[in-house]
C-alpha positions in Angstrom: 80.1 88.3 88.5 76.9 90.5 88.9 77.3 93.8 90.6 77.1 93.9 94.4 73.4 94.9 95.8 73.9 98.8 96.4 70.5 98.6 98.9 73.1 96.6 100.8 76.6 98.6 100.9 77.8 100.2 103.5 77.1 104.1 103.8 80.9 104.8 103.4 81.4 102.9 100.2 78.3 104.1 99.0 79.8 107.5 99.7 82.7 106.8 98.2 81.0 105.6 94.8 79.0 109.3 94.8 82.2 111.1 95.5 84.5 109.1 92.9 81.9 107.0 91.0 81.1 102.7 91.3 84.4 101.9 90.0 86.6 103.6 92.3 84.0 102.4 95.2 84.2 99.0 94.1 88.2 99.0 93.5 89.1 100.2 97.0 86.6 97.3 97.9 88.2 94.6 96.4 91.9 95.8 97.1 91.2 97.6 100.7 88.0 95.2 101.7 88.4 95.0 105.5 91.1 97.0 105.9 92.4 101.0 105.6 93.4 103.5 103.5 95.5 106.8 104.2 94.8 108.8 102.0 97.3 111.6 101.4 96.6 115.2 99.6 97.7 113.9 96.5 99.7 111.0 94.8 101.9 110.3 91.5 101.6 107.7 89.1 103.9 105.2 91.3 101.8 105.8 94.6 99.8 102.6 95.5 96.8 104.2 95.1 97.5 105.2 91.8 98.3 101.5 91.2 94.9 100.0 92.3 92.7 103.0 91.2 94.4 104.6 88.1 96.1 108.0 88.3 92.2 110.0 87.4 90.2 108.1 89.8 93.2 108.2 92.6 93.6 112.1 92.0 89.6 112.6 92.4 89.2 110.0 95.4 92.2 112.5 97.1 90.5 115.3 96.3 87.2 114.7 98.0 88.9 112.7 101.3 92.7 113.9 101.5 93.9 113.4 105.1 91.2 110.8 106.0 92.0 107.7 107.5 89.0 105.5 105.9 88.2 102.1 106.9 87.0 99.7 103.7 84.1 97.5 104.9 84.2 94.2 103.6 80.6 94.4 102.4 79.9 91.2 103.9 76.1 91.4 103.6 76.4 92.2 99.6 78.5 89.7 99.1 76.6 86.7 101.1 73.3 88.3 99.5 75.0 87.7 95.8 76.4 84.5 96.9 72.3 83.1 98.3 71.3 84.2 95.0 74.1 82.2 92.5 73.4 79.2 95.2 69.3 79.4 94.9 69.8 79.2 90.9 72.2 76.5 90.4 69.4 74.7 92.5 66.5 75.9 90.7 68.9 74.9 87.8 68.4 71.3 89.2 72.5 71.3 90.2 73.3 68.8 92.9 73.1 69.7 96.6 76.4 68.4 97.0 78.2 70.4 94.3 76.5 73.5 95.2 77.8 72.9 98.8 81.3 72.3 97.4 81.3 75.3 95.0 80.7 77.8 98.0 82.2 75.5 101.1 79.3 75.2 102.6 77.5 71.9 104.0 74.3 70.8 102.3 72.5 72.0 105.2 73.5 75.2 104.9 72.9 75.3 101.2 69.4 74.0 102.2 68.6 76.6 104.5 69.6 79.2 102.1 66.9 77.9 99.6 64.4 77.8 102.3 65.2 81.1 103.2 63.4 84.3 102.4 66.8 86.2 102.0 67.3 90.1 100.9 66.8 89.9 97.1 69.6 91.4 95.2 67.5 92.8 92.5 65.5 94.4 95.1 64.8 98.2 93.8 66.1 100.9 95.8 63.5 103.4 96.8 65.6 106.1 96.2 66.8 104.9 92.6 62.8 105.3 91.4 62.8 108.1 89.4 60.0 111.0 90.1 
């Protein structure tokens, strides 16, 4: 799977991934997505977040937001963004409609719309990412 769009993440994960780097961003995603974490002061190796980060990368995530309650957006606009792009190349590819709508559970129409559609571009650069 490519990596997720970061012009598209939300603020908080993208906070998260400066605080405690991609990985840890992208972990909490993909085990949290949707949902929260508490995070405590700190944690052993059996605490859950030592589990789904590793015990480094849950030590530094407590570090920077011990005793926040955080929500974990789902990154819903990332994730459709990736998922226009896959869907516009197996077409360009020459894959039928009716797989492509099958592949993502989508109707043709919908798959259709996506190729007709002027979508954000997951390679888009980040303005802030240009170095001076």
């Amino acid at each position: 799977m490519h990596p997720l769009p970061r012009h598209l993440l939300p603020p908080k994960l993208l906070e998260i991934a400066e605080y405690c780097g991609d990985k840890t961003a992208m972990d909490l995603l993909q085990h949290y997505g949707g949902g929260h974490v508490c995070v405590p002061q700190q944690v052993d190796a059996l605490h859950q977040l030592s589990q789904v980060l590793g015990p480094r990368a849950a030590a530094a995530f407590c570090e920077n937001f011990a005793g926040e309650i955080i929500q974990i957006p789902k990154a819903a606009k990332a994730f459709r963004a990736l998922r226009n792009t896959e869907i516009r190349r197996l077409r360009k590819e020459r894959e039928p409609l009716f797989n492509v709508a099958r592949k993502f559970g989508l109707t043709e129409r919908q798959v259709l719309t996506i190729c007709n559609s002027m979508d954000e571009d997951v390679g888009q650069v980040d303005m802030f990412d240009i170095d001076d």
